[in-house]
mmCIF file of the C-alpha atoms, coordinates in Angstrom:
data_MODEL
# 
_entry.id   MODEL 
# 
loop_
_atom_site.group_PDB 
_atom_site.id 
_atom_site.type_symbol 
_atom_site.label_atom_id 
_atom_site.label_alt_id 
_atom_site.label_comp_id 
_atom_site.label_asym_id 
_atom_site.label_entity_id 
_atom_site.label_seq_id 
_atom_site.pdbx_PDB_ins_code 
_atom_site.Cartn_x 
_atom_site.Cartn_y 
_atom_site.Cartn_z 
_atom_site.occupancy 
_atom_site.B_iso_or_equiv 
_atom_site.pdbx_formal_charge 
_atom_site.auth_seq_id 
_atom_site.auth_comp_id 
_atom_site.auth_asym_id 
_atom_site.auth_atom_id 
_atom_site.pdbx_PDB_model_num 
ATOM 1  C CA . UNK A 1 1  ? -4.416  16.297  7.792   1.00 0.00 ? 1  UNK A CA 1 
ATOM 2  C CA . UNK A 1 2  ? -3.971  13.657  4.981   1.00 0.00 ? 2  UNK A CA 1 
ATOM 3  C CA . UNK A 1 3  ? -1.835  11.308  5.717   1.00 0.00 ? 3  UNK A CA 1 
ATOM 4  C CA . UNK A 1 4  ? 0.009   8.660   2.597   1.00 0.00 ? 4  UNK A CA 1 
ATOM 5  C CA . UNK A 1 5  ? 0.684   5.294   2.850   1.00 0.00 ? 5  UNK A CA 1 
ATOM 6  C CA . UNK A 1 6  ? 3.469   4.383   0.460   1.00 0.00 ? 6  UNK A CA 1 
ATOM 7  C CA . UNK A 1 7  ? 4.417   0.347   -0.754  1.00 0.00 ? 7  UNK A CA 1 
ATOM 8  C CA . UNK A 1 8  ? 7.499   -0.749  -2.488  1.00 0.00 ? 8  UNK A CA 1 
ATOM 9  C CA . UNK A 1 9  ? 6.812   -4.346  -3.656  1.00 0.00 ? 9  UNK A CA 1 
ATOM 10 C CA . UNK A 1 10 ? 8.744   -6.984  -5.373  1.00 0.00 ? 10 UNK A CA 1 
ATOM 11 C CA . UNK A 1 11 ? 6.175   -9.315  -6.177  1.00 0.00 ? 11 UNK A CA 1 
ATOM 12 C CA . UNK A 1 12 ? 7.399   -13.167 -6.728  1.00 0.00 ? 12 UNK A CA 1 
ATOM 13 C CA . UNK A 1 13 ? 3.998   -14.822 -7.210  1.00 0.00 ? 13 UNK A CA 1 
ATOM 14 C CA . UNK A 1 14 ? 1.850   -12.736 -9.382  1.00 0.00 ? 14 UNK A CA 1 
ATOM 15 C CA . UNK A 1 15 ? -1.147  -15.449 -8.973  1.00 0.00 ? 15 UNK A CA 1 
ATOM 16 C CA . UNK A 1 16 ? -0.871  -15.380 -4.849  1.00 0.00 ? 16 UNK A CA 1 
ATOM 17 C CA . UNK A 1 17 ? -0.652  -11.307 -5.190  1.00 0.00 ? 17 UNK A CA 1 
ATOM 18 C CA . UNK A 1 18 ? -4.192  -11.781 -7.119  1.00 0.00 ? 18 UNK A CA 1 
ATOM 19 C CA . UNK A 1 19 ? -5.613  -12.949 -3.755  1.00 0.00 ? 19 UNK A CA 1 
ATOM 20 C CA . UNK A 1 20 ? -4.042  -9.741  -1.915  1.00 0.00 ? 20 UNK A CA 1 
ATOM 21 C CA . UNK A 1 21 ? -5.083  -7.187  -4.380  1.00 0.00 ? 21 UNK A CA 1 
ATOM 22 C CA . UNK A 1 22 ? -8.722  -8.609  -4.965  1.00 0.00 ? 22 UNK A CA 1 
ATOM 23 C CA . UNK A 1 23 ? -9.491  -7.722  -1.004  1.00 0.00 ? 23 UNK A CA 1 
ATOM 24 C CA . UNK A 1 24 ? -7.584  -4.698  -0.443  1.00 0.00 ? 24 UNK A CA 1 
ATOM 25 C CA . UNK A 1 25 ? -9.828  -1.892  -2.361  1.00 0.00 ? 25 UNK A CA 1 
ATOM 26 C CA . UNK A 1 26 ? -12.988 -2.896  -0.493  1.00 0.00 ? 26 UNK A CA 1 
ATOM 27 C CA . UNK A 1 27 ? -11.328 -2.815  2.955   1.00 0.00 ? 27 UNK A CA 1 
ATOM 28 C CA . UNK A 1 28 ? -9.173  0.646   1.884   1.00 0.00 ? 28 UNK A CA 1 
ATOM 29 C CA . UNK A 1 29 ? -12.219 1.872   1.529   1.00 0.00 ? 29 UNK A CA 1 
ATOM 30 C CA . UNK A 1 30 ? -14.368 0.792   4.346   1.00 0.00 ? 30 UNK A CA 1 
ATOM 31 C CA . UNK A 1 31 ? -11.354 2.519   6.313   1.00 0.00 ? 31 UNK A CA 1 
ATOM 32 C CA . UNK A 1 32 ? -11.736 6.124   4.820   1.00 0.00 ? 32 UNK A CA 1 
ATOM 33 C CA . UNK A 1 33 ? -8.877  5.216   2.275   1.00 0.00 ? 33 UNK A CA 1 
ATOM 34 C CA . UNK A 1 34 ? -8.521  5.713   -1.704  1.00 0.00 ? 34 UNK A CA 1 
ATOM 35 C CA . UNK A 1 35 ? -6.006  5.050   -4.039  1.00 0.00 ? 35 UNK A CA 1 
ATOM 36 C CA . UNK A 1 36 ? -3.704  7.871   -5.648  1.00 0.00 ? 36 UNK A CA 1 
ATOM 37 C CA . UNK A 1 37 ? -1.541  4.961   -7.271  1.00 0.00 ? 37 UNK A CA 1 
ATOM 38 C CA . UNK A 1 38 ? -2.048  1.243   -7.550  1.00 0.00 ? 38 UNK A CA 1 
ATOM 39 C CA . UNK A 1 39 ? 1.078   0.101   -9.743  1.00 0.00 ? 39 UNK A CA 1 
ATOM 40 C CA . UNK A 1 40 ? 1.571   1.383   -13.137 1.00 0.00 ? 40 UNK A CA 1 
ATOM 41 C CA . UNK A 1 41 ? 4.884   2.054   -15.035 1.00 0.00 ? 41 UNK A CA 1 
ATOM 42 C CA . UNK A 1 42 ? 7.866   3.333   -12.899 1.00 0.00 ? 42 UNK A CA 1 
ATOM 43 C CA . UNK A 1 43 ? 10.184  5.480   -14.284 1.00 0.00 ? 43 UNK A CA 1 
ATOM 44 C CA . UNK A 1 44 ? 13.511  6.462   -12.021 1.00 0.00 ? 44 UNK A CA 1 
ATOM 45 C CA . UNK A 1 45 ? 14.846  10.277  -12.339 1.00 0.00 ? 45 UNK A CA 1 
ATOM 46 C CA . UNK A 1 46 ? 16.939  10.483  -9.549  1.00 0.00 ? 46 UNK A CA 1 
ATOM 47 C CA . UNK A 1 47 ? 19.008  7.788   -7.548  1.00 0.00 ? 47 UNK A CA 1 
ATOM 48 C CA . UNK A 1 48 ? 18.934  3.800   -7.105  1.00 0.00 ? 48 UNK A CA 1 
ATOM 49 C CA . UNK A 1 49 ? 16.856  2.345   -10.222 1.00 0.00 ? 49 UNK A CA 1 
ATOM 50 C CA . UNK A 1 50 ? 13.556  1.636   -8.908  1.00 0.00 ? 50 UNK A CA 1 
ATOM 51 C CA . UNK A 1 51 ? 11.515  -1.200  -10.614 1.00 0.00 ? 51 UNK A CA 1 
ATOM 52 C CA . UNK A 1 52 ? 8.717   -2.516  -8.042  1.00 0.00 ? 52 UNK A CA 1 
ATOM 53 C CA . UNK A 1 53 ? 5.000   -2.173  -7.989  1.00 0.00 ? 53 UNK A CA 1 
ATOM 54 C CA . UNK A 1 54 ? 4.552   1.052   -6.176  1.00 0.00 ? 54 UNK A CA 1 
ATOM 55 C CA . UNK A 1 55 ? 0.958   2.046   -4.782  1.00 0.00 ? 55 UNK A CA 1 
ATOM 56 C CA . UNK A 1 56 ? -0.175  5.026   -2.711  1.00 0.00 ? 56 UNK A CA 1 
ATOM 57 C CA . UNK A 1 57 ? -3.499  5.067   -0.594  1.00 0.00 ? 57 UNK A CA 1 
ATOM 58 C CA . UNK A 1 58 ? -4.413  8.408   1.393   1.00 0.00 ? 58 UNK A CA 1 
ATOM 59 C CA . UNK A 1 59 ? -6.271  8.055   4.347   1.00 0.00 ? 59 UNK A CA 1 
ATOM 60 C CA . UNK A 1 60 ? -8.226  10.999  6.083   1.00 0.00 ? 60 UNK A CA 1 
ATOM 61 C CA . UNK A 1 61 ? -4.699  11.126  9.043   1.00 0.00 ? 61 UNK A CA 1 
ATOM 62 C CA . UNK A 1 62 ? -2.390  8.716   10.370  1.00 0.00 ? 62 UNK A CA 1 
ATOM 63 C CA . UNK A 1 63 ? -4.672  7.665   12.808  1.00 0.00 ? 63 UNK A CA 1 
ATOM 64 C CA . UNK A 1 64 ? -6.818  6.485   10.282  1.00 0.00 ? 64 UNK A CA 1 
ATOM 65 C CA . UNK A 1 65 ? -4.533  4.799   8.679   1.00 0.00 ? 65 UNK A CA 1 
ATOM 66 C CA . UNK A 1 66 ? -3.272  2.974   11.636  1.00 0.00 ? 66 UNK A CA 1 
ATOM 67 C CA . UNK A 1 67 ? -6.350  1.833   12.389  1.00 0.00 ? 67 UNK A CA 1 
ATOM 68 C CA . UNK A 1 68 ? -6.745  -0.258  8.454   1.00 0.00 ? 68 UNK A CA 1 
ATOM 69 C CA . UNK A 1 69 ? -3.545  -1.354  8.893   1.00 0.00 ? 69 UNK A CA 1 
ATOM 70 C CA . UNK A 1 70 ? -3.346  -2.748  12.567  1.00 0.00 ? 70 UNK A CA 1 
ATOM 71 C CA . UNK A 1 71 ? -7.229  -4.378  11.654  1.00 0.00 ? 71 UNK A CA 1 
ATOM 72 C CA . UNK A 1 72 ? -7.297  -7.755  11.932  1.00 0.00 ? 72 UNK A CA 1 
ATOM 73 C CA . UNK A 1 73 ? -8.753  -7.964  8.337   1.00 0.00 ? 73 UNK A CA 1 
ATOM 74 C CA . UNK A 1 74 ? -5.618  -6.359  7.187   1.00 0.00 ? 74 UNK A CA 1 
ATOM 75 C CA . UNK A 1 75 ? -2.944  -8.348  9.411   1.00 0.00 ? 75 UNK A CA 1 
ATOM 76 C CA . UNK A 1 76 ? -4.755  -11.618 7.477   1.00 0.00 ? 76 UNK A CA 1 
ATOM 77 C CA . UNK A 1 77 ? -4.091  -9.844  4.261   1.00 0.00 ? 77 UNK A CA 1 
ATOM 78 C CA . UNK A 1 78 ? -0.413  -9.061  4.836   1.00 0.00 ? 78 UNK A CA 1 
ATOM 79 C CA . UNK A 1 79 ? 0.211   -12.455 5.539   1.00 0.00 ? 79 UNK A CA 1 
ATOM 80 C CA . UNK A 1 80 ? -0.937  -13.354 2.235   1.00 0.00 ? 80 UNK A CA 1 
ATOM 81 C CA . UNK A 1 81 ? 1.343   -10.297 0.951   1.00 0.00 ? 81 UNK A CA 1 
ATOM 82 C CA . UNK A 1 82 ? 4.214   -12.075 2.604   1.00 0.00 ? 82 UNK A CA 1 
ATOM 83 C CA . UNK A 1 83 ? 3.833   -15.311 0.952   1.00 0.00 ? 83 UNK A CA 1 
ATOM 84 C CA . UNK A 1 84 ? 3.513   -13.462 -2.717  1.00 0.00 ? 84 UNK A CA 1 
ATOM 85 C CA . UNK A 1 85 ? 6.668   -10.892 -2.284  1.00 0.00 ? 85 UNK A CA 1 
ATOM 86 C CA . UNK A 1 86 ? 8.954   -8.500  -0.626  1.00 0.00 ? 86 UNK A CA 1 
ATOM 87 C CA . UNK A 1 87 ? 7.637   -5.359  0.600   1.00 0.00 ? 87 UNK A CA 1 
ATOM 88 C CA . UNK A 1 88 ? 8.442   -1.864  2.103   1.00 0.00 ? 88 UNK A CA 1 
ATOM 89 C CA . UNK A 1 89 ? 5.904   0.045   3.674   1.00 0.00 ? 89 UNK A CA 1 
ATOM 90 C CA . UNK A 1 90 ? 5.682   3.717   4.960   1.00 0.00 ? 90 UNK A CA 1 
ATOM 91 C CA . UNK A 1 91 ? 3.408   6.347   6.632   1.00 0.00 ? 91 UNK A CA 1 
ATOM 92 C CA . UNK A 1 92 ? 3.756   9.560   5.363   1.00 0.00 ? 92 UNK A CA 1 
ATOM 93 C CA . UNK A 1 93 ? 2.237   12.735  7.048   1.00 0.00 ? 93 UNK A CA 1 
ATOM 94 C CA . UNK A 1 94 ? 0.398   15.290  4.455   1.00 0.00 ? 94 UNK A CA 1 
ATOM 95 C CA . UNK A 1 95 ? 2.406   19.027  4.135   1.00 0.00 ? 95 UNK A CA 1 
ATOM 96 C CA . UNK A 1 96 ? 0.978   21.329  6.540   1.00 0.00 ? 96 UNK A CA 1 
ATOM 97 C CA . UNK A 1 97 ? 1.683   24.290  4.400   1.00 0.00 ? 97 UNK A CA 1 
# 
């Protein structure tokens, strides 16, 4: 089953995010991964005013998704992350039906 991996982020250096977002798609992919939504206008319906960079990525299951984000290539990425904003980050399981 699918599985979605959700981000929230605030970014505070756009130029050190460039590093972050110039590695991620080739290692997303080399992990079964593919982006649904990578930023992009926001526009709140419901609830708290949202107004940070949101991106989606389904993976193949959670398992898979684990995996690219516990990978060592990933952990150096985050760092870099880190350094450029705030972030949340979630694992969502697909509907079963």
């Amino acid at each position: 089953m699918a599985a979605y991996m959700v981000v929230r982020a605030d970014i505070k250096d756009p130029e050190r995010y460039k590093d972050y977002t110039a590695k991620t798609p080739a290692l997303i992919e080399k992990h079964g991964g593919r982006f649904l939504v990578r930023g992009g206008s926001v526009e709140t319906l419901e609830g708290r005013e949202e107004n940070r960079r949101v991106v989606i990525v389904e993976f193949e299951s959670v398992e898979k998704a684990r995996v690219f984000y516990q990978s060592p290539e990933y952990q150096e990425l985050v760092k870099i992350s880190s350094e450029a904003g705030d972030r949340e980050l979630i694992l969502v399981d697909g509907f079963a039906g």
